[in-house]
N, C-alpha and C positions, 0 to 999 in steps of 0.2 A: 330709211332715208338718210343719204349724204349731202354735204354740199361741196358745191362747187364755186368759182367766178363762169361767165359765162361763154370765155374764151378760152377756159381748161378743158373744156369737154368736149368730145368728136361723137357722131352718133356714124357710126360705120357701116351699117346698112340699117332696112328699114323704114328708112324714113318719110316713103310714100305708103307707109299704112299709119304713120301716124294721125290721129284726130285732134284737134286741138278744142278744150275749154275755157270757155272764162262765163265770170260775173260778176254781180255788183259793178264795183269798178272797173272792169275789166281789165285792170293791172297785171295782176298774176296772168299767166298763161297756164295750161294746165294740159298735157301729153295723155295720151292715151293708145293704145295698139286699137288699129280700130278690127280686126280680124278678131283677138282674143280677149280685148278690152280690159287687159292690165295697166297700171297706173304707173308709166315709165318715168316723168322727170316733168318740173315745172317750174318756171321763174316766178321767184318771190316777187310779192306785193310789199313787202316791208322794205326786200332788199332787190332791185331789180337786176342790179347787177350779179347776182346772184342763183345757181339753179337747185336744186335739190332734187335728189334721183333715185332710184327706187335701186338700193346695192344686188337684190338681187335681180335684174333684171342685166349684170354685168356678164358675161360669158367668163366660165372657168372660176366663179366665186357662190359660195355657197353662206347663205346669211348665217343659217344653224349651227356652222362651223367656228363662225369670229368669237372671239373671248369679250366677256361684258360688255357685250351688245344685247339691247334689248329688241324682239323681233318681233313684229306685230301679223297675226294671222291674216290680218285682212276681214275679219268676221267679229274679234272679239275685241272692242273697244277698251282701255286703261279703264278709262273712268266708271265702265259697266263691273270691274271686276270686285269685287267684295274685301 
């Protein structure tokens, strides 16, 4: 994940498969492909003016490639790891 403001980012296509989540508060918003149900981008709850994006879901950018970047599988959680 990146961040963003919420007027720095364009979604270029797509955009009618996206699904939208919330809860509790339902402050955050929370993006979803609804076709493949990858976790593309969602406005913070802490910071609303703010979105945070899933980098590799960017076209032409490969997360495994950035230099200390830490990249998260999607399966194996920080805190499960020993």
């Amino acid at each position: 994940m990146a961040s963003t403001t919420l007027d720095a980012i364009k979604i270029t296509k797509g955009t009618d498969k996206l699904t939208l989540y919330q809860f509790n508060t339902k402050i955050a918003k929370h993006y979803f492909c609804s076709v493949c149900g990858i976790y593309t981008h969602h406005q913070r709850r802490s910071d609303p003016t703010q979105y945070g994006f899933n980098v590799a879901c960017l076209e032409g950018v490969n997360p495994y490639e950035l230099a200390d970047v830490p990249v998260m599988d999607g399966i194996n959680h920080p805190a499960d790891r020993k």
